[in-house]
N, C-alpha and C positions, 0 to 999 in steps of 0.2 A: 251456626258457623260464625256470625258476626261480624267483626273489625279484626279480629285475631289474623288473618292471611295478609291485610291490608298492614298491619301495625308490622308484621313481620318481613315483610315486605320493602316497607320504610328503613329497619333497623337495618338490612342487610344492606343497602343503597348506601348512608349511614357508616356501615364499617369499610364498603369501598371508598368512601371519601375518607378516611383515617387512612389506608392503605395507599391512595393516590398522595398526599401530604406526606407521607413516610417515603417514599418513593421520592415523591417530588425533593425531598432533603437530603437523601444519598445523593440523588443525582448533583446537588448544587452542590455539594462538600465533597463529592467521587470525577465530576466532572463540568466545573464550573464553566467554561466554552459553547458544551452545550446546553447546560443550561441556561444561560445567558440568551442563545439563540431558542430555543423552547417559550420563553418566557418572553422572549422582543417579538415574537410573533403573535402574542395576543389582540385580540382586536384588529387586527391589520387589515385583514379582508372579511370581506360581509360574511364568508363562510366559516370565517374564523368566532364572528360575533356571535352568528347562531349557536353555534354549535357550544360555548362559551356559555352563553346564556340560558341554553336549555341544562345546558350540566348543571348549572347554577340551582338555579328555577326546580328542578327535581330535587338538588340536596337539599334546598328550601322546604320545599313540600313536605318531601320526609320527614325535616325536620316536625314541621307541623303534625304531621301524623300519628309520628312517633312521641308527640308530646304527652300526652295523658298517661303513658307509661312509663315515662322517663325522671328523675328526680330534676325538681325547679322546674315541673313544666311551664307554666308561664316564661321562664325564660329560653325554655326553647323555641317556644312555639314564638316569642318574641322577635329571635335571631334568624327561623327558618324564615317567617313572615319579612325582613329586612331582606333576604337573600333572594326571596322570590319577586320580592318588589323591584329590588333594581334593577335585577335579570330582565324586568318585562321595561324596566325604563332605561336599558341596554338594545333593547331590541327596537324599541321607538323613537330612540335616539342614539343608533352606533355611531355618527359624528364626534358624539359626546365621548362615550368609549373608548374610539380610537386617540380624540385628543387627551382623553385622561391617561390613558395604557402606555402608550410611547414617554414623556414625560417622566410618568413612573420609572418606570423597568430602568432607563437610562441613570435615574436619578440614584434607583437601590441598588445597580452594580457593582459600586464599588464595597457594597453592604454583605453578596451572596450568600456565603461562608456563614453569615450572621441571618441571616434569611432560611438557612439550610438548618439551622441549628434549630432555629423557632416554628418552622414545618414541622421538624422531627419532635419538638417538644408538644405541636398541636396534636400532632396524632396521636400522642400518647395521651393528653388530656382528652383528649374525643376520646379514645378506647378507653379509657376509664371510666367518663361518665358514662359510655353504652356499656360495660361490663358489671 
């Protein structure tokens, strides 16, 4: 049996996060208001962080999992290891989160549109390199 359930497992997690990114970029270019509100509510409350950070922390992981199968694993397994890292330094410091997230989000509103476009162009680069 092996790693094979485990690897596949990863991939599939993997193409929800392309799906969520593709998503996420209609919604800013289909309905910029709300996405504006979607995305000022990051980090905002401790339920917010968790929940933020474990999504994180798992696309992470996969990523890492998925690395031996995937072309440039080393850099995957590079960029999941980043994602899973800060997630947990997200979680030991949502102070830090919350005063990074607000800051943000205010800062790229005026950017959405431009934001919406480069989600939608990351999903496509994520679905390519997993396809």
């Amino acid at each position: 049996m092996g790693q094979a359930p485990l690897i596949t497992g990863a991939l599939a997690i993997l193409w929800l996060a392309c799906f969520y990114l593709l998503g996420l970029g209609l919604l800013i270019l289909i309905n910029r208001e709300r996405a504006h509100r979607f995305l000022a509510a990051f980090a905002q409350t401790t339920r917010a962080n968790w929940i933020e950070s474990l999504l994180r922390m798992v696309v992470g992981i996969a990523l890492v999992i998925a690395a031996p199968v995937l072309d440039h694993s080393a850099l995957a397994r590079l960029f999941g290891t980043f994602l899973a890292g800060t997630a947990l330094l997200f979680v030991l410091l949502p102070g830090l989160h919350q005063r990074f997230a607000a800051p943000a989000v205010a800062w790229a509103a005026p950017f959405l549109p431009v934001l919406g476009v480069a989600s939608i162009a990351m999903a496509l680069m994520l679905g390519l390199y997993l396809a």
